[in-house]
C-alpha positions in Angstrom: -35.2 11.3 -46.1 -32.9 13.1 -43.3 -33.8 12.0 -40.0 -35.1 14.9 -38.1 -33.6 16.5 -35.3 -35.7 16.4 -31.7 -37.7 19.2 -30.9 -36.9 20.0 -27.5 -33.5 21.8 -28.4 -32.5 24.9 -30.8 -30.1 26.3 -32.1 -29.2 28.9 -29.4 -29.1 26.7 -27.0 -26.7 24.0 -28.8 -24.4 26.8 -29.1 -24.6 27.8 -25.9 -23.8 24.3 -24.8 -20.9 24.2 -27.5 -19.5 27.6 -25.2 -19.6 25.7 -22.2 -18.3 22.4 -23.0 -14.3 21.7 -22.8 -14.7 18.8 -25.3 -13.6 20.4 -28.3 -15.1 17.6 -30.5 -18.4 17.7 -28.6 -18.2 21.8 -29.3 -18.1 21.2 -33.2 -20.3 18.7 -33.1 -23.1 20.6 -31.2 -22.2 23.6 -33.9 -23.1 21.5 -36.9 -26.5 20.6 -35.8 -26.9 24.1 -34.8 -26.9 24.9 -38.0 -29.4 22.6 -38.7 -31.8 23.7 -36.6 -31.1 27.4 -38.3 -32.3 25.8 -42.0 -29.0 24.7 -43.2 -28.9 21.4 -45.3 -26.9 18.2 -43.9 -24.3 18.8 -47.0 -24.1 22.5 -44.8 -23.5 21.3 -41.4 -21.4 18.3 -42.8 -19.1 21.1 -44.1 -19.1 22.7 -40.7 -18.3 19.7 -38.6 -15.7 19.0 -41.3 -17.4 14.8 -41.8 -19.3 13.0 -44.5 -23.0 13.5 -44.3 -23.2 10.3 -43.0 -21.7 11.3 -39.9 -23.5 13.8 -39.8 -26.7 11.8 -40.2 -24.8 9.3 -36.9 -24.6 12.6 -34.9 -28.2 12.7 -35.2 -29.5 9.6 -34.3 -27.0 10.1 -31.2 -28.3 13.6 -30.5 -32.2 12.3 -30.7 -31.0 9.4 -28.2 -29.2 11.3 -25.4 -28.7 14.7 -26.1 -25.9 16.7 -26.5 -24.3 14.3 -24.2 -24.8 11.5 -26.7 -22.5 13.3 -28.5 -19.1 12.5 -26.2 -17.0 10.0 -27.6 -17.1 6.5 -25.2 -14.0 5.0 -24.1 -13.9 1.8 -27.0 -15.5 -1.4 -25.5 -12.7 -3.4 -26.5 -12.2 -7.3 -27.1 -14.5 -9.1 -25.1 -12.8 -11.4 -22.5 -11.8 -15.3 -23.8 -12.5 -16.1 -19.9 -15.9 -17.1 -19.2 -17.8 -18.0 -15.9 -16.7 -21.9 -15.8 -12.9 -20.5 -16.7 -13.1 -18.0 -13.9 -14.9 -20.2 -11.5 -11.8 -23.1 -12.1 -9.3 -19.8 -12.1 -10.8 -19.5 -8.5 -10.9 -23.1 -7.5 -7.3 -23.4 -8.3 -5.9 -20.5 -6.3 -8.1 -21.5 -3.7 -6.2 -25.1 -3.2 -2.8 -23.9 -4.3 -0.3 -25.4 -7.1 0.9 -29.6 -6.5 4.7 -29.1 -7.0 4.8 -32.9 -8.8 2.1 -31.8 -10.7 2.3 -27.9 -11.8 6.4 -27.5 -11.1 6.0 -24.6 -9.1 5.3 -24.1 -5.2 3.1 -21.1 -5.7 1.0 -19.6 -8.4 2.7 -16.6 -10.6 0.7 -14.9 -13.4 2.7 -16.5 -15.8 2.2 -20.0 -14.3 -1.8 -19.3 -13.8 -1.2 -18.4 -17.8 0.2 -21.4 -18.9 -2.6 -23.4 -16.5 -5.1 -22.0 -18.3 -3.7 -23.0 -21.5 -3.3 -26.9 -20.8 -6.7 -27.0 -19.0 -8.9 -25.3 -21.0 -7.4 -24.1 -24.4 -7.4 -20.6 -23.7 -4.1 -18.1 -24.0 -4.3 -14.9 -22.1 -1.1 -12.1 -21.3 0.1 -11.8 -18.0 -1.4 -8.3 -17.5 -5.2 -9.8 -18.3 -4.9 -12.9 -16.1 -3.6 -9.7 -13.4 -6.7 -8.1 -13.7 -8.6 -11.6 -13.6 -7.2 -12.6 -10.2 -7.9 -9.2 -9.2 -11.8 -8.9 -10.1 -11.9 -12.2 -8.5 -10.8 -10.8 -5.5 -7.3 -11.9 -4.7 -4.4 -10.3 -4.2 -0.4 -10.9 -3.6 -0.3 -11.3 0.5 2.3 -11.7 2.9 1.6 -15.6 4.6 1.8 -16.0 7.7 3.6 -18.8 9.4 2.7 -22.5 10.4 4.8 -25.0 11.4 4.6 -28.4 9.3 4.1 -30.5 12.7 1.4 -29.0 14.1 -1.8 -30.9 14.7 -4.7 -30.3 13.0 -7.0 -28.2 14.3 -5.3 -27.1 17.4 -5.7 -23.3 17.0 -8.9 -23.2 16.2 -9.2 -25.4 19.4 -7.2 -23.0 21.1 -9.6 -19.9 19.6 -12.8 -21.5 21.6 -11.4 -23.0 24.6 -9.2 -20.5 25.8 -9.7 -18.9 29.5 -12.7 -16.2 29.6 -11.3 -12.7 30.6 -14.4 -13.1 33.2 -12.4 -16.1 34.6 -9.2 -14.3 34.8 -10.7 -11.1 36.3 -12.4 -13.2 39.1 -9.4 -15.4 40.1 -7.5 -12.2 39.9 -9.6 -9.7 42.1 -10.2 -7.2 39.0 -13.2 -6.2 36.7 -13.2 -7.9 33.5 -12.6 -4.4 31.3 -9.5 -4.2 33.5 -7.6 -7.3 31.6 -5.3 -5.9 28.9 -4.3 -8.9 26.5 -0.9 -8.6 25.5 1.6 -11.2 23.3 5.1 -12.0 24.2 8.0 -13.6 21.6 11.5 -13.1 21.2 13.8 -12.2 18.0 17.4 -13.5 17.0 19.1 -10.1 15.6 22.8 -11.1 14.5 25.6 -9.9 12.0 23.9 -12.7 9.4 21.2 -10.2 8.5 18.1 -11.1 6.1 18.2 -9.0 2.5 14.9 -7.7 1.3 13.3 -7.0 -1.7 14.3 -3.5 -3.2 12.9 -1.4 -6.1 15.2 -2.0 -8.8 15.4 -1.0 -12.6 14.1 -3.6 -14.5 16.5 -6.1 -16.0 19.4 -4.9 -13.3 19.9 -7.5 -10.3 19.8 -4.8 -7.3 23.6 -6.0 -4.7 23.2 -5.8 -0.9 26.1 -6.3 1.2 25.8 -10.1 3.0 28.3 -10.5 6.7 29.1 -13.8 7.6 30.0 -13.2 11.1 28.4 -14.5 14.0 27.8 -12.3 16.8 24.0 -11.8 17.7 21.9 -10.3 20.2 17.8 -11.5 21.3 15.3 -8.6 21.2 12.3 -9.7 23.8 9.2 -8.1 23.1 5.8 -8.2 23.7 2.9 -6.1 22.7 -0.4 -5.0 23.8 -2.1 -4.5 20.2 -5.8 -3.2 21.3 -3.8 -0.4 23.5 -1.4 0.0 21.5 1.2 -0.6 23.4 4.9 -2.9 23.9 7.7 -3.7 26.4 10.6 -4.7 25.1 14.6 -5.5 26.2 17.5 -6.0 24.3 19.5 -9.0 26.0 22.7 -11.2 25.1 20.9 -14.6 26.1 17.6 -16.1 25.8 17.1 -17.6 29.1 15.0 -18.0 32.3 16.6 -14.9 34.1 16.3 -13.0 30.6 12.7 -13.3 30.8 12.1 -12.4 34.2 13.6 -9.3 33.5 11.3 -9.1 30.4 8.0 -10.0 32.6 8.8 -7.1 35.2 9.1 -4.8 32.0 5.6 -5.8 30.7 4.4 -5.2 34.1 5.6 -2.1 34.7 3.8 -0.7 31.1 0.5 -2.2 32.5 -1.9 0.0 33.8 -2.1 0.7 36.9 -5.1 -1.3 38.4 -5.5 -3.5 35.4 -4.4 -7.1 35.0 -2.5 -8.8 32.0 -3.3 -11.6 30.1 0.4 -12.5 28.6 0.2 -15.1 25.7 3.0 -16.7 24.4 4.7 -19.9 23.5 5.4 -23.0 25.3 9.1 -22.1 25.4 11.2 -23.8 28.5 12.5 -20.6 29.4 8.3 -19.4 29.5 7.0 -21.6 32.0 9.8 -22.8 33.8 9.2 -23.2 37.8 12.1 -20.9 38.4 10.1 -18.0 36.4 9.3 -15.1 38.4 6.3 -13.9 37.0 4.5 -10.7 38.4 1.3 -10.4 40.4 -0.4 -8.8 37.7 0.5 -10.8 35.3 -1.4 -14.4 34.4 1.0 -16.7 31.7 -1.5 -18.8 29.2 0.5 -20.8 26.8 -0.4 -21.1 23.3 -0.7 -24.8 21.7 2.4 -26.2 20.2 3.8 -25.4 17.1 1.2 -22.9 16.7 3.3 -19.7 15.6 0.3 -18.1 13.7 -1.1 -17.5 17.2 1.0 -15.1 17.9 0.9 -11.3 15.9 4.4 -10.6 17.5 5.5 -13.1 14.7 4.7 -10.4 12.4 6.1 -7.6 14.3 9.4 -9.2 13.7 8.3 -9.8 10.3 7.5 -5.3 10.2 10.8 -4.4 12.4 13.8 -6.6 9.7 11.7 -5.8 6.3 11.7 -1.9 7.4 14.7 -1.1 10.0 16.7 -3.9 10.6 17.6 -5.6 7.1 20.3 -5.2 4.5 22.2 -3.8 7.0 26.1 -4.7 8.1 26.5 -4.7 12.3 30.3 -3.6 12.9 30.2 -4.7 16.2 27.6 -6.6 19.1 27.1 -3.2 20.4 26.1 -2.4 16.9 23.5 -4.9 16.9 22.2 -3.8 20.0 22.0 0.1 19.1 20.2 -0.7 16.2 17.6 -3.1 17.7 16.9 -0.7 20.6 16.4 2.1 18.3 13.8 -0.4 15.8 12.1 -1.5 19.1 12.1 2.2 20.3 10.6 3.3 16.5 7.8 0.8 17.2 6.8 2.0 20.7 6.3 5.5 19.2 3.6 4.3 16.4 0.8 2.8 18.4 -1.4 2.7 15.4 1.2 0.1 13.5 1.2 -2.2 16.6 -2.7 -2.3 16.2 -2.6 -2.6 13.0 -0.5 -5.9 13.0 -1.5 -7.3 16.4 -5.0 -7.1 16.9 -6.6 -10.3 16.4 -10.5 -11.0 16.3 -10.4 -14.1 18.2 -8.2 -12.7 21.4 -10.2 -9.8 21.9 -13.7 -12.3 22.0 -12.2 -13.7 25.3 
């Protein structure tokens, strides 16, 4: 017996619903069980949709279900996924603790290798483009590290992170309120005629060519940023030096505010804390820990200025080099917003 249609529709208003729809197969669809509803046989309305009456007689059980929407073709489930919750749940352990070189060949995990892991561990093959989406449900992605020297001792940044000096502190010692301390980072950059190459879009299967100088000449960009204000100091000098960076702390404390008191943090560098160091009245030095370069966002802001304005490029001259970096430092001081963006650092602004 043919199933019958429900009885909260009719024909009028499945056609009206076929003139309003922009899914042409939902629109001849609805019209075939329109003209059920008028007293046509399933042999009829089969003809009119242009199916088998068994198709016909799917459309129904569809239409009963959901109503005209049921009749929408569904994007196709697909093959179900050969990873399960123990494979995912390894997948996760192992980008958590990294690839052993001696062990897995490689020094960091590619798609491909995470494919091949897979395989040897648990018997299961998947294409590079489903262990992609894998990684990213799991929620990883591909991100820029940051750096950390091999020697440092353990646990001496996080040290650093709880026991530095209170802004409270430095306000009292200093004669200012405590909103009045501006935290800025200092660091200085090698910029020479042996210039870094970057990755470049490229077709695929071509080997992209960047011009490489061998020459020697360099110049030393010191910078230093203010990341929650959004703002940076900077000079462009031949040597990296005591004297250089006096001249670099009476730049940072001409850009601090005028009643305000900075908090300069920055390596333990001779030229940073040497006795002969004129440092600034409104300016209080706190040295990070040793070999703790992670510390410092300014790291990064080298890191921003060489992958974006100072790479794959040839310097004809020193006064080349030092155009160029004065017109990347100047670039940075105009976008406030990209020196929050990479400076600001939870742990500096709980002071």
């Amino acid at each position: 017996m043919p199933i019958p249609l429900r009885a909260d529709f009719d024909a009028a208003g499945l056609r009206a619903a076929a003139r309003r729809t922009k899914d042409a197969v939902q629109a001849r669809r609805l019209l075939a069980l329109a003209a059920i509803y008028d007293g046509a046989s399933r042999t009829e309305a089969a003809r009119v949709g242009g199916v088998t009456v068994q198709i016909v007689r799917d459309w129904v059980v569809r239409f009963n279900a959901e109503g005209p929407a049921g009749l929408v073709d569904r994007k196709a489930p697909g093959q179900a996924s050969r990873l399960t919750s123990t494979h995912r749940a390894a997948l996760a352990a192992v980008l958590e603790s990294g690839p052993i070189p001696a062990v897995h060949g490689v020094v960091r995990w590619r798609l491909v290798d995470l494919c091949q892991w897979l395989w040897e561990e648990h018997r299961v093959t998947a294409a590079k483009q489903t262990m992609s989406r894998e990684v990213r449900a799991l929620g990883y992605r591909k991100l820029s590290a940051r750096p950390r020297h091999h020697a440092q001792a353990e646990g001496a940044a996080d040290l650093f992170k709880r026991a530095s000096p209170r802004l409270d502190e430095v306000a009292r010692e200093n004669g200012v309120a405590a909103r009045d301390i501006e935290i800025w980072f200092a660091d200085e950059a090698r910029i020479g005629q042996k210039n870094k190459m970057t990755r470049r879009w490229a077709r695929r299967g071509t080997r992209p060519v960047a011009l490489s100088d061998q020459r020697t000449a360099s110049t030393y960009i010191f910078g230093a940023i203010c990341p929650k204000e959004g703002k940076a100091a900077g000079l462009v000098l031949p040597h990296c030096n005591t004297a250089a960076m006096s001249l670099h702390l009476a730049e940072v404390a001409a850009a601090v505010a005028p009643g305000a008191h900075a908090v300069l943090l920055l390596d333990q560098a001779g030229w940073h804390l040497s006795d002969r160091l004129e440092v600034p009245s409104n300016i209080t030095l706190i040295p990070l820990p040793p070999k703790c370069p992670e510390l410092n966002p300014v790291e990064n802001t080298w890191q921003f200025m060489r992958d974006n304005w100072l790479s794959n490029r040839v310097f004809r001259c020193y006064d080349d080099i030092v155009d160029h970096c004065c017109r990347a430092w100047n670039r940075l001081v105009e976008q406030p917003w990209t020196i929050m963006s990479i400076g600001l650092r939870d742990w500096a602004h709980r002071f």
